[in-house]
C-alpha positions as CSV (number, residue, x, y, z in Angstrom):
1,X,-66.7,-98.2,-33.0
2,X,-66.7,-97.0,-29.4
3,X,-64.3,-94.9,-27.8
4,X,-62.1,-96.1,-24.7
5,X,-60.1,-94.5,-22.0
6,X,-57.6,-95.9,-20.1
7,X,-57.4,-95.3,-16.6
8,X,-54.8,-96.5,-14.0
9,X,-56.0,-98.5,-10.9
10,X,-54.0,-99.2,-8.1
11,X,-56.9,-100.1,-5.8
12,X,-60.3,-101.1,-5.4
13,X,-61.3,-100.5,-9.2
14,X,-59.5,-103.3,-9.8
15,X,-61.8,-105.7,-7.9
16,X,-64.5,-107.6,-9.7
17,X,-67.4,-107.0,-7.7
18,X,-66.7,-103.1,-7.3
19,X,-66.2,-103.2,-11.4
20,X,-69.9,-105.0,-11.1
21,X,-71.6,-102.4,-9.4
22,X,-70.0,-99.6,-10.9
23,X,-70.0,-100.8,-14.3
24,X,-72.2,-103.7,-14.9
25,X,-69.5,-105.7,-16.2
26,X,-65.8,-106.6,-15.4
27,X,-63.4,-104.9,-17.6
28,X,-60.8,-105.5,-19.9
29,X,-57.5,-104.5,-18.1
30,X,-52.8,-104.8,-18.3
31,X,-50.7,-104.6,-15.9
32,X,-48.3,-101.5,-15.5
33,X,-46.3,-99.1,-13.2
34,X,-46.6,-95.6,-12.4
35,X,-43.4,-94.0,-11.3
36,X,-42.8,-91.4,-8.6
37,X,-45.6,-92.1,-6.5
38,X,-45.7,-93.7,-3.2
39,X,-49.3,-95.8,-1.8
40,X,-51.1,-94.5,0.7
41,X,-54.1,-95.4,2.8
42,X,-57.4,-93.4,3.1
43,X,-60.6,-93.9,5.5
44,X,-63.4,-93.7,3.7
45,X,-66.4,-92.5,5.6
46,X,-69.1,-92.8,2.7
47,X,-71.1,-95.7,3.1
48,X,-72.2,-96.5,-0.4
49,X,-68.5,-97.0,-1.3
50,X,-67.4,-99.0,1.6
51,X,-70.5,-101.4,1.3
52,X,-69.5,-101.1,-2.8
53,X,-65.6,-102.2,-1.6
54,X,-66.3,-103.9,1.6
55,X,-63.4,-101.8,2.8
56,X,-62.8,-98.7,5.0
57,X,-59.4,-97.9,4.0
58,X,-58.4,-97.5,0.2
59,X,-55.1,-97.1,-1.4
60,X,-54.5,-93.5,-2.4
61,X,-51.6,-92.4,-4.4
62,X,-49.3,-89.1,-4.1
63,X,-45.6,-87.7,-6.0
64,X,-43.1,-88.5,-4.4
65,X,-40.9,-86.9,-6.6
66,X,-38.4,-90.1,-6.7
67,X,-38.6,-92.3,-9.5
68,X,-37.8,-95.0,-7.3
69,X,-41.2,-95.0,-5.7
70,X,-43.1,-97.3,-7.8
71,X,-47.3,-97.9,-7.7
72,X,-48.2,-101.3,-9.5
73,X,-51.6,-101.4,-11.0
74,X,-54.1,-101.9,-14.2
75,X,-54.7,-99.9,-16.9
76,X,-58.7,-100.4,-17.5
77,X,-60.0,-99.9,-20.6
78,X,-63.5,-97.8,-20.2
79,X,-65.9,-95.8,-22.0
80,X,-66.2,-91.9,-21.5
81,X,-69.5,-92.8,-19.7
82,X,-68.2,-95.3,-17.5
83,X,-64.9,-92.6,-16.5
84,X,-68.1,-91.0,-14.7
85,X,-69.0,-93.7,-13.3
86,X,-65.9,-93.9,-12.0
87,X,-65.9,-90.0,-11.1
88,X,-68.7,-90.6,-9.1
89,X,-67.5,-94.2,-7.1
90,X,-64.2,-92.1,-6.1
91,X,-64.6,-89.5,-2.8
92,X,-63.9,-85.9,-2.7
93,X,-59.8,-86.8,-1.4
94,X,-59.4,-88.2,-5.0
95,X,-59.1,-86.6,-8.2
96,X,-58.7,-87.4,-11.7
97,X,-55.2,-87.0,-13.3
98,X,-53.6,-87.3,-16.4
99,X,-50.6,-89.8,-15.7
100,X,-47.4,-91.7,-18.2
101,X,-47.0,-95.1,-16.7
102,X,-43.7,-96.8,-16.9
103,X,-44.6,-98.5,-20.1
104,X,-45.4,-94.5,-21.7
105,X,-49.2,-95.4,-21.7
106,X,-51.2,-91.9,-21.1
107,X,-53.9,-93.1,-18.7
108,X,-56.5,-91.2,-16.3
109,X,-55.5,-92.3,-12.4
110,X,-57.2,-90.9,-9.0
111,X,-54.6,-88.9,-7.2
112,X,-54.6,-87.6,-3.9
113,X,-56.3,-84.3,-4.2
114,X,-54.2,-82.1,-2.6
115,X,-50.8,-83.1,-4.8
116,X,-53.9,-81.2,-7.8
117,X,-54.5,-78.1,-4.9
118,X,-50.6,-78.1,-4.6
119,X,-50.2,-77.6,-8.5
120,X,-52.8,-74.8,-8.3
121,X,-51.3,-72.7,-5.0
């Protein structure tokens, strides 16, 4: 039986075609909520992820440290080797995060980096 992860999506993971070529297949997902973030934009300036997309700005997420500030998204069902997939789709302003979603699901999401660098300092 394989092993799945669950990782939050609030952007372009959620879109078929980037699923496609980042996966080989479209994945199994449920809608939830992730409290006390707000949604960003980014610019991406890597080509391989913008031609992947077929966008130049993303969503990125960041606390906002009210719980009002809500992110709607998917929780994606993937394998460990697909999470590096994933790993590797995302740019260096994201990083990997273990996040409770408003329904108490644990799930992986791509956080703005610096909210990590902030927990570090």
């Amino acid at each position: 039986m394989e092993k799945f992860e669950k990782l939050f999506s609030y952007g372009t993971l959620q879109q078929d075609g980037v699923q496609l070529a980042t996966f080989g297949r479209k994945l199994e997902s449920t809608a939830d909520e992730l409290n006390g973030y707000k949604l960003g934009l980014l610019e991406i300036d890597d080509p391989a992820v913008v031609a992947t997309s077929g966008k130049t700005h993303h969503p990125i997420i960041s606390r906002s440290g009210s719980d009002a500030d809500t992110v709607s998204g998917s929780v994606l069902l993937v394998t460990p080797e697909e999470l590096q997939q994933a790993d590797q789709y995302e740019v260096a302003a994201y990083r990997r995060h273990s996040i409770t979603l408003a329904s108490g699901t644990v799930a992986w999401a791509y956080v703005d980096a610096r909210d990590i660098q902030r927990d570090v300092d």
